[in-house]
C-alpha positions as CSV (number, residue, x, y, z in Angstrom):
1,X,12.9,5.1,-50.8
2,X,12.2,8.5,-50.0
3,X,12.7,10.9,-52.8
4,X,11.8,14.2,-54.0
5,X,11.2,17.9,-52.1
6,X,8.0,16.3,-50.6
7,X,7.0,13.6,-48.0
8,X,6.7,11.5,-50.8
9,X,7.8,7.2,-50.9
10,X,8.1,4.8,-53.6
11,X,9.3,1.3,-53.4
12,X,9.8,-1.0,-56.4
13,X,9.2,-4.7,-55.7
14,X,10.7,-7.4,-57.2
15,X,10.9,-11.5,-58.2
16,X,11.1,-12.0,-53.9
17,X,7.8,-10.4,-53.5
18,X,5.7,-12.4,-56.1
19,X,3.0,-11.1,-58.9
20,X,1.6,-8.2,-57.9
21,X,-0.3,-7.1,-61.1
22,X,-4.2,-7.3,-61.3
23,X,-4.2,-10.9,-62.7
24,X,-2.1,-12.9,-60.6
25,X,-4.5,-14.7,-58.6
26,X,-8.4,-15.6,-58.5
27,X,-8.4,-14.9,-54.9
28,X,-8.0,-11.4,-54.5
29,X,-8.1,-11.5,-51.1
30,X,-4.6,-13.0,-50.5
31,X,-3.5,-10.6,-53.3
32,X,-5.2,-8.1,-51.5
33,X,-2.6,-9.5,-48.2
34,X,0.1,-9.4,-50.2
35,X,0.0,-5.6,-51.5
36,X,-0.9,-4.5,-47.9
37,X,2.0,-6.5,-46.1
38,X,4.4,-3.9,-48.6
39,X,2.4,-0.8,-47.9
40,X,-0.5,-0.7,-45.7
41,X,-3.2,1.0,-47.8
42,X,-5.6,0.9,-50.9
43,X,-3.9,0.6,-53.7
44,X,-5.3,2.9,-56.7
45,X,-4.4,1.0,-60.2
46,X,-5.2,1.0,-63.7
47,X,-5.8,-1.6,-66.3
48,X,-2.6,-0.4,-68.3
49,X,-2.9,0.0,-72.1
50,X,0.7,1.9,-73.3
51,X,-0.7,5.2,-73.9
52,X,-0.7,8.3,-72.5
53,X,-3.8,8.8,-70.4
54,X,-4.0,9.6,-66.6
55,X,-6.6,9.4,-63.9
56,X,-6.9,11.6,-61.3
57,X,-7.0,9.8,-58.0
58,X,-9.6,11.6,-55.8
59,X,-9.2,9.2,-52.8
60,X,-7.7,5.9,-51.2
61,X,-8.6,3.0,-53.6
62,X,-10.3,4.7,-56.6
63,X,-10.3,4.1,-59.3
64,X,-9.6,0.7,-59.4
65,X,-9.0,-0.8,-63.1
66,X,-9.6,2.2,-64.8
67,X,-7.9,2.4,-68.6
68,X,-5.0,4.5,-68.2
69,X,-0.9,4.1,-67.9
70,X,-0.6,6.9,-65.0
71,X,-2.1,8.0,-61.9
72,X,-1.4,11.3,-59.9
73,X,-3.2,12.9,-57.2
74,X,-3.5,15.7,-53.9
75,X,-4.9,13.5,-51.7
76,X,-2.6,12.8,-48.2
77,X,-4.3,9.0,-48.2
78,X,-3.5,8.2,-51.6
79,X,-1.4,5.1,-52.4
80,X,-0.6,5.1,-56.7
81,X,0.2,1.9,-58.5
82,X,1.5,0.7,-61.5
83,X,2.6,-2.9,-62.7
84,X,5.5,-3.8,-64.9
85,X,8.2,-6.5,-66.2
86,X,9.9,-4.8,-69.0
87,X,8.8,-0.8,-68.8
88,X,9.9,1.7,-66.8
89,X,7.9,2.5,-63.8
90,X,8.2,6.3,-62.9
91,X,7.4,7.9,-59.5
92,X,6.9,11.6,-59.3
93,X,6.4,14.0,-56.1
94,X,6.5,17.7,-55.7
95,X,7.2,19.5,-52.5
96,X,3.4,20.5,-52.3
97,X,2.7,16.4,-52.1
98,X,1.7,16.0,-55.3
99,X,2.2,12.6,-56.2
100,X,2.4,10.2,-59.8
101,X,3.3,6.8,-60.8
102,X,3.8,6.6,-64.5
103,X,3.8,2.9,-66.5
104,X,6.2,4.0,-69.3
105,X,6.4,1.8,-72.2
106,X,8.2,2.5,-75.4
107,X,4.4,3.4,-77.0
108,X,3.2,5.0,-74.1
109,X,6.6,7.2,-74.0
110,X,5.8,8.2,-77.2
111,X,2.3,9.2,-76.8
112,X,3.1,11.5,-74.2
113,X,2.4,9.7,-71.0
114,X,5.2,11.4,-68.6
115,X,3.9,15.0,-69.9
116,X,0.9,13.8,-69.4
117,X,1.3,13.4,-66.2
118,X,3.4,16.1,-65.3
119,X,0.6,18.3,-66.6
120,X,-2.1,16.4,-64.5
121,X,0.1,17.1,-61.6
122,X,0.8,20.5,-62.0
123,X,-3.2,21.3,-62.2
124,X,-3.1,19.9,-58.9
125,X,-0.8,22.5,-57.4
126,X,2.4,20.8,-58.0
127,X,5.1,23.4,-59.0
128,X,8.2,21.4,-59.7
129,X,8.3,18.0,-59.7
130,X,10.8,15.6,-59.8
131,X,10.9,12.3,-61.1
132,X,12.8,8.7,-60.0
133,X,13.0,5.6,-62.2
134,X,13.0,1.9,-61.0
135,X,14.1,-0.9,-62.8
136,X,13.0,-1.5,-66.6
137,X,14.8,-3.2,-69.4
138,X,18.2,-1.8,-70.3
139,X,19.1,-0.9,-74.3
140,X,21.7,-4.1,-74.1
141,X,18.7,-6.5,-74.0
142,X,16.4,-4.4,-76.3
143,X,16.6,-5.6,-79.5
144,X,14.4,-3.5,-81.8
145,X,13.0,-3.9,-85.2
146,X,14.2,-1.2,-87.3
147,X,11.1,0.4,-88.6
148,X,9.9,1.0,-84.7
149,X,13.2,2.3,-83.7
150,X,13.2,5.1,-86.4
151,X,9.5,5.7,-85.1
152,X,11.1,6.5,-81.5
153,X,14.4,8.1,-83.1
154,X,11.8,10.7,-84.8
155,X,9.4,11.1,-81.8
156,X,12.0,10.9,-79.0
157,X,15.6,12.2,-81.0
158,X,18.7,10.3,-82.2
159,X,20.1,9.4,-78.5
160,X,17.4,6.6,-77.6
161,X,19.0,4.8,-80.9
162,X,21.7,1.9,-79.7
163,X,22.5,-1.7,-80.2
164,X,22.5,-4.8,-78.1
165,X,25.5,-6.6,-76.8
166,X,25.1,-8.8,-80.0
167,X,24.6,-5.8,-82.0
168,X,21.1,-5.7,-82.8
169,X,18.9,-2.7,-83.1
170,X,18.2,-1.6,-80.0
171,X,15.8,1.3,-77.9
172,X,17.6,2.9,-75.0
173,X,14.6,2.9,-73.0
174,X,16.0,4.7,-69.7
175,X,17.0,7.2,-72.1
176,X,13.6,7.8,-73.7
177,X,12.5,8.4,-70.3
178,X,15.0,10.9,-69.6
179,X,14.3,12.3,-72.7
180,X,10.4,12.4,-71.8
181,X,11.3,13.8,-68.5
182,X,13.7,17.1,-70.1
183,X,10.4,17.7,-72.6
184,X,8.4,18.1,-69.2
185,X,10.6,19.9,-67.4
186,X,10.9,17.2,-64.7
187,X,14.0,16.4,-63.1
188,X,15.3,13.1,-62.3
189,X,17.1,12.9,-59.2
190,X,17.2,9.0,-58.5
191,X,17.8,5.9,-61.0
192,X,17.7,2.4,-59.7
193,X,19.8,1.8,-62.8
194,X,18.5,-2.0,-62.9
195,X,18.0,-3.8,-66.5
196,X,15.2,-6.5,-65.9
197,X,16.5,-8.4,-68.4
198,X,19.5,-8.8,-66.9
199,X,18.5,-9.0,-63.3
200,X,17.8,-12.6,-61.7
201,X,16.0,-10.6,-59.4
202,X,13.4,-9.3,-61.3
203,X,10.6,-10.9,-64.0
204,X,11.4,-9.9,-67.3
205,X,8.5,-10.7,-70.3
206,X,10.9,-10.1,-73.2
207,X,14.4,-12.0,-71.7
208,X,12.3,-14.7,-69.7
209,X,9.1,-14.6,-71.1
210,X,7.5,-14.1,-67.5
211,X,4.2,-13.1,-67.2
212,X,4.4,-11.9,-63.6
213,X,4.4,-8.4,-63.1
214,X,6.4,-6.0,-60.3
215,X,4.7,-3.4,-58.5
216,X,5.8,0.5,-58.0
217,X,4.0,1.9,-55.2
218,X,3.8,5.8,-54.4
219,X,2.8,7.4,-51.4
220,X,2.8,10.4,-48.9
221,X,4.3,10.1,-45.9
């Protein structure tokens, strides 16, 4: 999709379009095959740890594997990536061509990681920047335990509290993003409004116990 004030794409992938995540085959070349027959570029990635850090992407490719849960960057060849079953992957673009892609975990969300980048972005030149969500795993699948849900009720506010369909404890986890987004004055203007969990479609660690991981790709235009 194209989002955003500036030439800016993201695409989410999905169970059709196989494991795209660092470790998903010991030939890296027909990984390599794979990630380019989606978007024809160097992919910049991370080694994701569900905090808040962010590299800065200075050109195509770098810095591959670096420890970090977000990438932004200025540069017109730049192609951001970031891998995820459960967690909400986050594209962000400003009409300067600022770009992000932000792995968003419930830890990660509470460490900061969209203001993160949103601050990252902005020393770039970005001046407003707006956000879009893909798929992640919806608060009805969720189940909690209590004593980390009243950690993310205090960090993130009372509305990320909810239950699943059988009741249980449960983190809203679109809404902590949307609450992460307000607190960095980032506006969302597109929701794939997809639960993993509940998608056939997608891999899902905590319904399915998948280890595959999805792909969220940015790019300019």
């Amino acid at each position: 999709m194209r989002f955003g004030a500036g030439p800016v794409h993201a695409r989410w992938t999905g169970r059709p379009e196989g494991d795209l995540g660092p470790a998903e085959a010991s030939d890296g070349s027909e990984l390599e095959l794979r990630r380019r027959a989606l978007v024809d570029r160097s992919w910049s990635w991370a080694t994701q740890v569900h905090g808040a850090d962010v590299v800065v992407v200075r050109g195509p490719g770098e810095p591959e594997g670096a420890r970090a849960d977000a990438l932004v960057s200025d540069h017109p060849a730049s192609c951001l990536a970031v891998f995820t079953a459960d967690c909400a992957p986050i594209a962000l673009a400003s009409p300067e061509g600022v770009l992000g892609a932000v792995h968003a975990g419930w830890r990660g969300l509470m460490a900061g990681v969209v203001g993160s980048a949103a601050r990252a972005m902005r020393d770039l030149g970005a001046t407003r920047v707006e956000a879009a969500l893909g798929p992640c795993i919806h608060v009805e699948c969720y189940e909690f335990s209590p004593g980390d849900l009243d950690r993310a009720v205090d960090r993130l506010g009372p509305t990320v509290r909810g239950v699943t369909t059988t009741g249980r404890p449960a983190l809203d986890l679109p809404e902590a993003v949307r609450v992460s987004l307000q607190e960095a004055d980032v506006e969302l203007v597109a929701d794939e409004d997809v639960c993993t969990a509940c998608s056939p479609g997608h891999f899902s660690y905590r319904a399915r116990g998948e280890r595959q991981r999805m792909a969220l790709v940015v790019w300019r235009a």
